[in-house]
C-alpha positions as CSV (number, residue, x, y, z in Angstrom):
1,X,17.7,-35.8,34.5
2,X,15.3,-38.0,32.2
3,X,16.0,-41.5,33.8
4,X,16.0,-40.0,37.6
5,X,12.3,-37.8,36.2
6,X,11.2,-41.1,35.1
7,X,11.7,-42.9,37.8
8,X,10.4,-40.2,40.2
9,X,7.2,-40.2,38.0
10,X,7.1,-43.9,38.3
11,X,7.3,-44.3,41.7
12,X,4.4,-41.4,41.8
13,X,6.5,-39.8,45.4
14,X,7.5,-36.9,42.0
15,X,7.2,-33.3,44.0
16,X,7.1,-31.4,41.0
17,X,7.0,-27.2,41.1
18,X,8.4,-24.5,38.4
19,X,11.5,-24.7,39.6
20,X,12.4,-28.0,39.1
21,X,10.5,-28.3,35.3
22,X,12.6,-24.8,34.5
23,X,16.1,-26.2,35.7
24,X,14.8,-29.5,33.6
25,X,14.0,-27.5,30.6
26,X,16.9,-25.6,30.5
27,X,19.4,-28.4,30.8
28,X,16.9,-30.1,28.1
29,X,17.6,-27.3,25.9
30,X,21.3,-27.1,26.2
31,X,21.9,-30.6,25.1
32,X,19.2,-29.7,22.2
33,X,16.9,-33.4,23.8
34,X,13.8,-32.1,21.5
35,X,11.9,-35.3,22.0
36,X,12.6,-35.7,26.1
37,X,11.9,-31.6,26.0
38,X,8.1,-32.3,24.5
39,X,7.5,-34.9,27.2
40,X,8.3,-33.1,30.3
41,X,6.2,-30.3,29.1
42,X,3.5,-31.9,27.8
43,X,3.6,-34.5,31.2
44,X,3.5,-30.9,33.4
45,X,1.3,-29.1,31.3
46,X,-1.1,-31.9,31.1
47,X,-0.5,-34.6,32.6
48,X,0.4,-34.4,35.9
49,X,-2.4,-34.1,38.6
50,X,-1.0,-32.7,42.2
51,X,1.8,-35.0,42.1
52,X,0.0,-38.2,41.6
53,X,0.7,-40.8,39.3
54,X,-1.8,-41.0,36.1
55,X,-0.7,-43.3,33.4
56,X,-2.1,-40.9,30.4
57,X,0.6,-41.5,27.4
58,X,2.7,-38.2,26.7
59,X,0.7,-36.2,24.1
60,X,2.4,-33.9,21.5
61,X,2.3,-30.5,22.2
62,X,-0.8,-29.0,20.3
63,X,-2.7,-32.0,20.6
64,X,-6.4,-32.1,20.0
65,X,-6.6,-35.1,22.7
66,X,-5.3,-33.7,25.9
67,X,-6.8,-34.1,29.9
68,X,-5.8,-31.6,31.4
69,X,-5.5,-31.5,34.9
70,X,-4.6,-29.8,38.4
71,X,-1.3,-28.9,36.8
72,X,1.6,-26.6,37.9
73,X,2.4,-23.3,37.1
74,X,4.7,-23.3,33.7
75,X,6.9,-20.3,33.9
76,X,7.4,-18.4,30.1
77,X,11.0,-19.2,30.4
78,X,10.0,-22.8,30.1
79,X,8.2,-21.9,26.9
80,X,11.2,-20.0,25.5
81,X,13.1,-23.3,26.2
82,X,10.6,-25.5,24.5
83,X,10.5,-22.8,21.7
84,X,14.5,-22.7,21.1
85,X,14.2,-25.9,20.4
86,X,11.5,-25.7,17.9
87,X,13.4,-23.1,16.0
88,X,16.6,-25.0,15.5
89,X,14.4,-27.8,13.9
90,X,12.2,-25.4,12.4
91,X,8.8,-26.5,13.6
92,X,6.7,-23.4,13.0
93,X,3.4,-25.3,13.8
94,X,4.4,-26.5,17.1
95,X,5.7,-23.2,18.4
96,X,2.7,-21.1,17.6
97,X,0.4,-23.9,19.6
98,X,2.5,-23.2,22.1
99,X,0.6,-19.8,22.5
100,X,-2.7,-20.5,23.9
101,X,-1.0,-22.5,26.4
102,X,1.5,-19.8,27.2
103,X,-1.3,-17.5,27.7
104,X,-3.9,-19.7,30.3
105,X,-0.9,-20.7,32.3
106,X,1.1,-17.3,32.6
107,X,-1.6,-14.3,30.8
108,X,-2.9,-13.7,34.8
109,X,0.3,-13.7,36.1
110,X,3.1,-12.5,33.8
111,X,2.0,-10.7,31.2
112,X,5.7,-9.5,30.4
113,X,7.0,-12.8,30.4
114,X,3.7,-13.5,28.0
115,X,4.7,-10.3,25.7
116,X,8.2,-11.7,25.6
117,X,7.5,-15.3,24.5
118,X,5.8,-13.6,21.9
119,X,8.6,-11.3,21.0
120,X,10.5,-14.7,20.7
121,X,7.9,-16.6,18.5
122,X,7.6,-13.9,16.1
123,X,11.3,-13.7,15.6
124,X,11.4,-16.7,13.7
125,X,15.0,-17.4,11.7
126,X,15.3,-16.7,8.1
127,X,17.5,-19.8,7.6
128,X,17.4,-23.2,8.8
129,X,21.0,-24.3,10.6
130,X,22.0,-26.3,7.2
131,X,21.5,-22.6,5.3
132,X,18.2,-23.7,3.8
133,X,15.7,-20.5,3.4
134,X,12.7,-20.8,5.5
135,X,9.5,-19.6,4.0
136,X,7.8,-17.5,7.1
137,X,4.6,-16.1,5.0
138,X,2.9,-19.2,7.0
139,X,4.5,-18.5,10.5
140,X,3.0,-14.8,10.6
141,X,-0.3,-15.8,9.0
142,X,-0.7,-18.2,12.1
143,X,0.9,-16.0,14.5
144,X,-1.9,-13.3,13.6
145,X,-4.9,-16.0,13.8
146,X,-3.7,-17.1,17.1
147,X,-3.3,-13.5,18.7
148,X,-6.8,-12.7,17.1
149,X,-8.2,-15.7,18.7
150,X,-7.0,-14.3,22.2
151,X,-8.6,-11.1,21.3
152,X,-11.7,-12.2,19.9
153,X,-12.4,-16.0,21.2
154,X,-14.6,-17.9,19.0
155,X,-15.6,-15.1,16.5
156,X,-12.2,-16.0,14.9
157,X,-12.7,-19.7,14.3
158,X,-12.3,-21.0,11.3
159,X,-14.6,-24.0,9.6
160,X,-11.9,-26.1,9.3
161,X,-10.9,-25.6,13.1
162,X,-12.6,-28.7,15.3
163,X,-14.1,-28.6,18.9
164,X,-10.9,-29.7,20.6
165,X,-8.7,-27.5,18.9
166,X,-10.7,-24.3,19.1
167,X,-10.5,-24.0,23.0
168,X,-11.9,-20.0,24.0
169,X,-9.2,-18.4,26.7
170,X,-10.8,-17.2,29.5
171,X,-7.2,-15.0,30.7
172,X,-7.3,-11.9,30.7
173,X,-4.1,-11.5,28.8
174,X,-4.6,-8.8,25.3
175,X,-1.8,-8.5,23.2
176,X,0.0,-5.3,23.4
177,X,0.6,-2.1,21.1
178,X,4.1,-3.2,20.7
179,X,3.6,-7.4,20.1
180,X,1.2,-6.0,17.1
181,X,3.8,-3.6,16.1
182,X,6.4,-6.0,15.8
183,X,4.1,-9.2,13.7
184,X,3.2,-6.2,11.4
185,X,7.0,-5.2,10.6
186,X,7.7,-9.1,10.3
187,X,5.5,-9.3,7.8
188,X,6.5,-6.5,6.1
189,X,10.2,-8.3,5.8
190,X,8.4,-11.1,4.5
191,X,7.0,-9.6,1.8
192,X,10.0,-7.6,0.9
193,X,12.4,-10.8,0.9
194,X,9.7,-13.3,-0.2
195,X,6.7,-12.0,-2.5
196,X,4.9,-8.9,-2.8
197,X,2.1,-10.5,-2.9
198,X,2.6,-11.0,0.9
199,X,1.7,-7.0,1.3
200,X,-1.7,-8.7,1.5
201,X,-1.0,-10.3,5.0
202,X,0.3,-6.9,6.1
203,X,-2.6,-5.2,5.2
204,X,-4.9,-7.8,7.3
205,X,-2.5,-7.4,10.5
206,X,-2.5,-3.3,9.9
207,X,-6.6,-4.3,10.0
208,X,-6.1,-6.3,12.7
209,X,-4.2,-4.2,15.1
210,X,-6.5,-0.8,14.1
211,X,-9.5,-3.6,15.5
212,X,-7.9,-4.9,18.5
213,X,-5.2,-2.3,20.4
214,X,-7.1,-0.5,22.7
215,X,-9.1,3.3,21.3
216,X,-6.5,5.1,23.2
217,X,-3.8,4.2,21.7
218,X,-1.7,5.7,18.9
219,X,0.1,4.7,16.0
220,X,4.0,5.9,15.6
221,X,5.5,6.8,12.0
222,X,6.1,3.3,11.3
223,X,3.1,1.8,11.6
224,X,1.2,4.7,9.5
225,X,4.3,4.3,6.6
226,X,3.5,0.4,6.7
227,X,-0.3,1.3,6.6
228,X,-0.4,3.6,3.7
229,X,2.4,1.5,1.7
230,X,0.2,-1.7,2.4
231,X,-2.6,0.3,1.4
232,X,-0.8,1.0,-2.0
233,X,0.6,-2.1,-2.7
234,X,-2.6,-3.5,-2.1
235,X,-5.0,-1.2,-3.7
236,X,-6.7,-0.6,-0.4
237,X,-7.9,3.0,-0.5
238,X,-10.1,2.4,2.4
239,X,-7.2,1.0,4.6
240,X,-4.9,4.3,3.9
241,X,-8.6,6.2,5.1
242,X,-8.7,4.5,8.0
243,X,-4.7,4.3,9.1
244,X,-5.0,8.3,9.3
245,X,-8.7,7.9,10.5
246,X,-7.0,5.5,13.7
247,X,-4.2,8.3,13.7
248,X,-6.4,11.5,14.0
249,X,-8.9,10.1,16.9
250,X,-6.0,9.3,18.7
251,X,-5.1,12.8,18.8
252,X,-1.9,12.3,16.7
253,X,1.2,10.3,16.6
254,X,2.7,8.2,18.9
255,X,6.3,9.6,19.6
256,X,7.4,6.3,21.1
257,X,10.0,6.0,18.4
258,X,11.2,8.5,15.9
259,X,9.8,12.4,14.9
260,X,9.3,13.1,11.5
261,X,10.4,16.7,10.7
262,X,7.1,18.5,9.6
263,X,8.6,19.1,6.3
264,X,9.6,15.1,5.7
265,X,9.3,13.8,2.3
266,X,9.2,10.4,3.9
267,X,5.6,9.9,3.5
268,X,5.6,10.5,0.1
269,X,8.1,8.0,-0.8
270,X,7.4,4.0,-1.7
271,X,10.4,2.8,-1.1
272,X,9.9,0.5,2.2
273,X,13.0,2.2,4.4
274,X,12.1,-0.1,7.4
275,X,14.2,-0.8,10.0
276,X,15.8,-4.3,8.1
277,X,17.3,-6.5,10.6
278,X,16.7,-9.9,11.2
279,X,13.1,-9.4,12.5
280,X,12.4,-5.5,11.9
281,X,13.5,-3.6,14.9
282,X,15.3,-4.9,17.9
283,X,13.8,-4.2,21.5
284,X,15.9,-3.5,24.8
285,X,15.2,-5.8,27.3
286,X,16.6,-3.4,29.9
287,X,14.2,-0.8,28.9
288,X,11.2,-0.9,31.5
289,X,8.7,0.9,28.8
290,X,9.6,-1.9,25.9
291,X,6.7,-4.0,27.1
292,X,4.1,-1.1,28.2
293,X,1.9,-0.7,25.9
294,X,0.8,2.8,24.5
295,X,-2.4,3.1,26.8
296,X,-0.7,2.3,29.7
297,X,2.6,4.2,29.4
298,X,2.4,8.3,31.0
299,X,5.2,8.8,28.8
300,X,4.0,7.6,25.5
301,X,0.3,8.6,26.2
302,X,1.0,12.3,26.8
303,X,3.7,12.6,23.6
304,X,1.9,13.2,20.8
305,X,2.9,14.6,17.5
306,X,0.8,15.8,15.1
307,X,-0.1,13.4,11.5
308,X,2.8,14.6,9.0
309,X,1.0,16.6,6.1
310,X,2.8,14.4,3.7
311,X,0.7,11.5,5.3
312,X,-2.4,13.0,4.9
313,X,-1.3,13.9,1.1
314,X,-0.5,10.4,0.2
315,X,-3.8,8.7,1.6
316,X,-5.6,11.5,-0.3
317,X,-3.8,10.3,-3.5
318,X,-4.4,6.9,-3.1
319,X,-8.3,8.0,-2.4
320,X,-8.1,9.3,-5.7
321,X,-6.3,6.8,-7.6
322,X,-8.7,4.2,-6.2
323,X,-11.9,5.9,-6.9
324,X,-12.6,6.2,-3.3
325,X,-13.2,10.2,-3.5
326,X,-15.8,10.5,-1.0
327,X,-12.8,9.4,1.9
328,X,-10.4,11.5,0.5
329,X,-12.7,14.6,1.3
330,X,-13.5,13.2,4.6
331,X,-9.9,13.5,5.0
332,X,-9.5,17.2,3.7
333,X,-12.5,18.3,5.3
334,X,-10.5,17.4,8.8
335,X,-7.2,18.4,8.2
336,X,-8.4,21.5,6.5
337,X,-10.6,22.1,10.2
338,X,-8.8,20.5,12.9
339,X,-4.9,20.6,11.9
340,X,-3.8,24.4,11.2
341,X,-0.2,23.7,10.9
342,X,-0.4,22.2,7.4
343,X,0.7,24.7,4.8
344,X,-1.7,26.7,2.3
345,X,0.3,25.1,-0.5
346,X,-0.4,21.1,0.6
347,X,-4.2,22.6,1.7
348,X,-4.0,23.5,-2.1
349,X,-3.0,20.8,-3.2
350,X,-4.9,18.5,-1.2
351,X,-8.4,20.6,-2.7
352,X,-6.9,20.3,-6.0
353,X,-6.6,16.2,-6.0
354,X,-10.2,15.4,-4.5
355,X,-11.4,17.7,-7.3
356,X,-9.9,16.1,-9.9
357,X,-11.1,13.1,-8.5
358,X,-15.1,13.8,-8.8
359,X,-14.1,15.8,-12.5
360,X,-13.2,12.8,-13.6
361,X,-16.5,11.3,-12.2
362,X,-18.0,13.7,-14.0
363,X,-19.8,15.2,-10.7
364,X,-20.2,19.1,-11.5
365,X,-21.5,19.6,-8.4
366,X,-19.5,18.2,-6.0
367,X,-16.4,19.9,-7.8
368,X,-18.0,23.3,-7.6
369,X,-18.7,23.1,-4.3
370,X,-15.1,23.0,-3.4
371,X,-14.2,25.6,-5.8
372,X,-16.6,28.0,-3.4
373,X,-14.9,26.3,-0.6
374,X,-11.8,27.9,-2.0
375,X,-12.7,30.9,-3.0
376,X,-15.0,31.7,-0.1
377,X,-12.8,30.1,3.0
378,X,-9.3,29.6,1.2
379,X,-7.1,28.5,0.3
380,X,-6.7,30.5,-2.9
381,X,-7.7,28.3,-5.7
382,X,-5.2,27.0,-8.3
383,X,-5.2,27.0,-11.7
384,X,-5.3,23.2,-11.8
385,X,-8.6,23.7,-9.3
386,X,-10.5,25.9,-12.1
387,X,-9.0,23.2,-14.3
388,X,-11.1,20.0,-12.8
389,X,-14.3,22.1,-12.9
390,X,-14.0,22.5,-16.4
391,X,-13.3,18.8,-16.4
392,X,-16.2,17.6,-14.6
393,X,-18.4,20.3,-17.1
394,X,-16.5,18.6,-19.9
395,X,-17.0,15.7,-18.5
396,X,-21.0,16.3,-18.9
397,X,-20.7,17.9,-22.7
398,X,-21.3,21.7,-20.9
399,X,-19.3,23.4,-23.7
400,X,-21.1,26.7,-23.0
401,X,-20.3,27.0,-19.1
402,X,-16.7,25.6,-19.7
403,X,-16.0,28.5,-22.2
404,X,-17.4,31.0,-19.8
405,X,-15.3,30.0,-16.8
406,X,-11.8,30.6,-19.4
407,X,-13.4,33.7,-20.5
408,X,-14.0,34.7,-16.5
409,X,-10.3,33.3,-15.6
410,X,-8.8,35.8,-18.5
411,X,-11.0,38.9,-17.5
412,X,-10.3,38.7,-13.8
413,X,-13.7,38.0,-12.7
414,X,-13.2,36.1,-9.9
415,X,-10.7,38.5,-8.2
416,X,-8.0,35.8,-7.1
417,X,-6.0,37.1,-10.4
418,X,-5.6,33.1,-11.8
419,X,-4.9,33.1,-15.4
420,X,-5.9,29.9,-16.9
421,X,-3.3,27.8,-18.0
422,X,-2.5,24.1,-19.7
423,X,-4.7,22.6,-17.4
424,X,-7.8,24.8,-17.9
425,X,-7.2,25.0,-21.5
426,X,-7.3,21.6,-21.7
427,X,-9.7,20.5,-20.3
428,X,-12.3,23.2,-21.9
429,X,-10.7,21.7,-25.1
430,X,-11.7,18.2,-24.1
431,X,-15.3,19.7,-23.9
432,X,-15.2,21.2,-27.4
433,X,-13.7,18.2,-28.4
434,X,-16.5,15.8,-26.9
435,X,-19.1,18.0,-28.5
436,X,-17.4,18.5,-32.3
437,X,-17.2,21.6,-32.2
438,X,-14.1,22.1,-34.6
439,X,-13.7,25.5,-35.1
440,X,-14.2,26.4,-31.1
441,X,-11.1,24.0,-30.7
442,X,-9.5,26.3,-33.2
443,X,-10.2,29.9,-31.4
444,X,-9.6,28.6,-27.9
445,X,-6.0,27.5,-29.8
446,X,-5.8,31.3,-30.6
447,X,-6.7,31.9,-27.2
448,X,-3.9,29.5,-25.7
449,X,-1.2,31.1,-27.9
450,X,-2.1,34.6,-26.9
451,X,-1.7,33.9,-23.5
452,X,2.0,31.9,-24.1
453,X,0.2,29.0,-22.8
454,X,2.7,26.1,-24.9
455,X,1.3,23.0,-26.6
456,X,-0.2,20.2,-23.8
457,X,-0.5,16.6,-25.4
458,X,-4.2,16.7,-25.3
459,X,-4.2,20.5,-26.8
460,X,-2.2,19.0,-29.6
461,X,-4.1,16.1,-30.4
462,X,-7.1,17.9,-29.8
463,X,-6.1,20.9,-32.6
464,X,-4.5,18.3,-34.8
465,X,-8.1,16.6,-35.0
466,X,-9.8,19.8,-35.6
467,X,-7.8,20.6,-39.1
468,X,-8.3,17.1,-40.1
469,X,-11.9,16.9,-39.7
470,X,-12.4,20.4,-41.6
471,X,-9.9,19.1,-44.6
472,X,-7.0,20.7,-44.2
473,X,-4.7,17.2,-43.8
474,X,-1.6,18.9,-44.4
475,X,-1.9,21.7,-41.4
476,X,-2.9,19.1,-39.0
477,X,0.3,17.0,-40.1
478,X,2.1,20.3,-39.6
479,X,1.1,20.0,-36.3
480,X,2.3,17.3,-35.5
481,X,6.2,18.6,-36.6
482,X,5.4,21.2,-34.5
483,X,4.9,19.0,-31.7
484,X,8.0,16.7,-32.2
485,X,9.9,20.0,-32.6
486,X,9.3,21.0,-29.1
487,X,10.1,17.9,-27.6
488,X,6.0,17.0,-26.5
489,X,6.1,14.1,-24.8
490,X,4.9,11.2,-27.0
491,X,3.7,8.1,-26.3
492,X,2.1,4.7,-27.8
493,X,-0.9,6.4,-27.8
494,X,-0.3,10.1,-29.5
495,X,1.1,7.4,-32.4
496,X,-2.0,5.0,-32.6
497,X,-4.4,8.2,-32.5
498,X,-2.2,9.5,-35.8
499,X,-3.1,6.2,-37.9
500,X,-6.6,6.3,-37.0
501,X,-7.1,10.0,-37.9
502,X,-4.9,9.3,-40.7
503,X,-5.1,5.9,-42.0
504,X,-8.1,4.9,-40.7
505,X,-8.4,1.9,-43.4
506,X,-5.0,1.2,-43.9
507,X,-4.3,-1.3,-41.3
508,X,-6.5,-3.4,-39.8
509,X,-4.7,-3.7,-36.2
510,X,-3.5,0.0,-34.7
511,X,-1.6,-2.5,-32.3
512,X,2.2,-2.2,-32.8
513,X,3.5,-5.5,-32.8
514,X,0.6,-6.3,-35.4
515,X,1.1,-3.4,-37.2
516,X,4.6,-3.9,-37.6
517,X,3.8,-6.9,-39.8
518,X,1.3,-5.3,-42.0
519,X,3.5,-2.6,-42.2
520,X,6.3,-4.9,-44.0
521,X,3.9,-6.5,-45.7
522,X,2.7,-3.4,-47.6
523,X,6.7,-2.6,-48.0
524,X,6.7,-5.3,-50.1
525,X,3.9,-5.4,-52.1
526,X,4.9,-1.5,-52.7
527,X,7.9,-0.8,-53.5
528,X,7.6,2.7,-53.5
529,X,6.9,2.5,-50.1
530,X,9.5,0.2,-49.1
531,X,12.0,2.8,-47.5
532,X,9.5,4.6,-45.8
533,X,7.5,1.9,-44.4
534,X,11.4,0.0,-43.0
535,X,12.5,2.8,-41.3
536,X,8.7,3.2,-39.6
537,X,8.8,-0.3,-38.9
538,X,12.6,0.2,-37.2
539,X,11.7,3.1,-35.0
540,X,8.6,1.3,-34.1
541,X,10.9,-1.8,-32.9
542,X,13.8,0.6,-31.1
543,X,10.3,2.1,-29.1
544,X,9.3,-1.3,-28.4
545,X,12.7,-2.1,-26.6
546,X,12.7,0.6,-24.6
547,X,9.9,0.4,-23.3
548,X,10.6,0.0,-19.6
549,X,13.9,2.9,-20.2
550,X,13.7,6.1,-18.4
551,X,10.7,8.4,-19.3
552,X,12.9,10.6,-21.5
553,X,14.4,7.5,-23.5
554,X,10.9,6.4,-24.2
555,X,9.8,9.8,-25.5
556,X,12.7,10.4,-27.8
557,X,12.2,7.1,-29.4
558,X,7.9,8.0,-29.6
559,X,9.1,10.9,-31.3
560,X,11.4,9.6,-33.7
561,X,8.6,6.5,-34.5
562,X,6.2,9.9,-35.3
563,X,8.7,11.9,-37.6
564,X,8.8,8.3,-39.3
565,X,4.9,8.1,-39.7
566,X,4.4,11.8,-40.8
567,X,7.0,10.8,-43.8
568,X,5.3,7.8,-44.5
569,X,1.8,9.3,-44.7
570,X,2.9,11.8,-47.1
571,X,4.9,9.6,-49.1
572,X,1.4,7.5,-49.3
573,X,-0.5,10.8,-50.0
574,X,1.5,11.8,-53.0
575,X,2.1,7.9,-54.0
């Protein structure tokens, strides 16, 4: 085939047609002839002028130098042939610039065969044919500039890109629901098997295909779980607002693949339960729907489900977490109108996590407003609801309306019969607390016991303070027995807020590992202290190790590094 092509070419009497640069290509590709592959392509795709013989030298594919001219039609297959090729040597560059090429020969004419050169390119092999491990952070970053490129033309173009390179397409050829769908998992595999710091490249594809699939489509589970778990591992608030936001306008889900169960815990979880194969999910070619995309596809297009209530409860929580409040309620405020199958208890819930959010803000009056919300409309508040307005009150030093609001919760003023509880008294504490008012942390203590409320870690710390600061050191250290005896969970923090109320000179670092060494050191310049201040010193260093342990590990071992200090402080009292 090459010496009888290039003599044909030669003698310029060279008919050429698809057929004959497909047949080529094929046979090219069997005997894996990379370099005589490139020149027939790039001599057809190029090149070659109606037959006639021009004596341009071959360029490489990509090229920033080409003429091209009257050329033939270049059937995808030809491309999938070329790109076979490429993958067995790994040449990532060269195959994506095979796409704008792809597309002005074929994107009028065969959009499937488009869609499944794609398919091909973005299934890129995770190893190399000696077993190497080949990075493919690179290949989807320029897989999603290329497609953006079709999409957008020169408002993509990058500084570095030059006149030649940067070439607008003029086909009509978009990119479909499913080609997005399947770069976006790709990447996701990436940054499962590579880095995590990949997640950021899924984020700007989820971005990406929110931007460019057409309005009328919808997103299916996967693509929201990817959204809201790129949103997380990214710290994108916005992006998990705007995943639902894409979902909602596009009156649901798309139930092209798989139906949650209303009740699914799915959207709650982190863990990244993708489809893992080789490049995500695997596509039947026998399926005439595989290539349709969502706007175009009766069936998909008049399937909808509705957004899981988990999904809506996780983007509010990451709302919350990142500060971004005001999107969170946008968020409540639809699901709370427009979706009645949600439950009162998530409704609830949902309430209950946008006002924690502006209590911690300190914004009164956006927390009461949703409180009337509540109590005027419903759901029936919660305890933790009553709890963030006497946060955000807190929050502002409003000791006097905090107070009233537990004092209304125990008389039943409001009607809904909630009792106020660890939250509420907690947080009413925090105001006392803020405004040094010792002896109201005392009575609302009173309060909390009378209503079998048990000890919170912020009730504790906050009664503890209260004896100390009115002299009586050895009830609030009584207190703190009383909160090791009942297993309150303790942390590096309870124990650095004991040795400032306690030993507020003593050391001049409340930092363990630095206190740890002032800690021997006054061992041994004491020796009455010497027992006391090693077995301190030892439960501080078991804490340390177990740091990253289970929860319950690293509270047993708080507690333990507490008992420790109490015995130490009053063997430094008495001493």
């Amino acid at each position: 085939v090459g010496s009888g092509f290039s003599r044909s070419v030669n003698d310029g009497r060279f008919e050429l047609d698809d057929r004959v640069i497909d047949v080529a290509m094929r046979i090219l590709r069997q005997r894996h002839r990379l370099s005589d592959a490139q020149q027939l392509f790039n001599w057809a795709a190029f090149n070659h002028t109606n037959g006639s013989n021009n004596n341009n030298e071959y360029d490489n594919v990509g090229s920033t130098t080409y003429s091209e001219g009257e050329s033939v039609r270049i059937k995808c297959s030809v491309f999938k042939s070329l790109l076979r090729l490429y993958k067995d040597e790994n040449m990532q560059k060269e195959a994506v610039n095979l796409i704008d090429i792809c597309v002005k020969k074929n994107g009028q004419n065969d959009k499937r065969g488009v869609d499944d050169f794609l398919t091909s390119l973005i299934h890129w092999p995770k190893k190399s044919r000696d077993g190497t491990h080949i990075i493919l952070s690179s290949h989807c970053q320029s897989i999603l500039y290329a497609l953006e490129r079709i999409q957008h033309g020169n408002n993509r173009r990058r500084e570095s890109d030059t006149d030649a390179f940067f070439q607008p397409l003029s086909s009509p050829y978009q990119p479909t629901y499913a080609i997005w769908k399947r770069l976006l998992i790709s990447a996701v595999n990436v940054a499962k098997f590579e880095s995590s710091t990949h997640w950021k490249l899924v984020n700007q594809i989820c971005r990406a295909m929110m931007e460019n699939v057409p309005s009328s489509s919808s997103p299916d589970h996967i693509v929201l779980r990817i959204g809201l778990d790129a949103a997380e591992l990214t710290k994108d608030p916005k992006l998990a607002h705007d995943v639902i936001s894409w979902a909602w306008r596009s009156r649901g889900l798309n139930k092209a693949d798989e139906v949650f169960s209303e009740d699914s815990k799915d959207f709650l979880d982190t863990e990244n339960n993708y489809p893992n194969t080789d490049d995500g999910i695997h596509y039947n070619d026998s399926d005439p729907n595989v290539w349709r995309s969502p706007e175009s596809s009766p069936e998909k297009v008049s399937h909808h489900v509705h957004v899981p209530p988990q999904a809506y409860l996780r983007a509010i929580r990451l709302c919350v977490a990142g500060d971004e409040v005001d999107l969170a309620r946008n968020m409540l405020e639809h699901c709370s109108k427009a979706d009645s199958r949600i439950p009162e208890t998530l409704i609830r819930e949902m309430y209950t996590l946008v006002m924690a959010g502006y209590a911690k803000g300190g914004h009164v009056d956006d927390t009461k407003q949703l409180l009337s919300e509540m109590q005027n409309k419903g759901p029936r508040p919660s305890e933790k609801a009553y709890g963030a307005v006497i946060h955000a009150l807190a929050m502002n030093k409003k000791v006097a309306e905090a107070s009233e609001i537990i004092e209304s919760m125990l008389s039943n003023d409001y009607g809904d019969g909630v009792k106020p509880g660890p939250s509420s008294f907690a947080s009413c504490m925090l105001s006392l607390v803020h405004s040094k008012d010792w002896e109201g942390v005392l009575s609302l203590n009173e309060k909390m016991i009378d209503s079998g409320i048990p000890f919170n870690s912020t009730i504790f710390q906050g009664v503890m303070l209260a004896y100390h600061r009115l002299g009586n050191r050895q009830r609030a250290l009584e207190i703190i027995e009383q909160a090791c005896q009942t297993e309150l969970a303790m942390d590096s923090a309870v124990f650095q807020t004991c040795i400032r109320v306690f030993l507020p000179n003593e050391f001049e670092n409340t930092r363990i590992s630095p206190f740890r060494k002032e800690l021997r050191l006054l061992g041994e310049k004491e020796p009455n202290l010497a027992s006391v201040a090693l077995n301190l010193s030892r439960s501080l260093r078991v804490a340390e190790l177990n740091k990253n342990r289970q929860m319950d590990i690293q509270r047993h071992c708080w507690n333990d590094a507490i008992k420790n200090l109490i015995e130490y402080i009053r063997k430094k009292d008495t001493h």
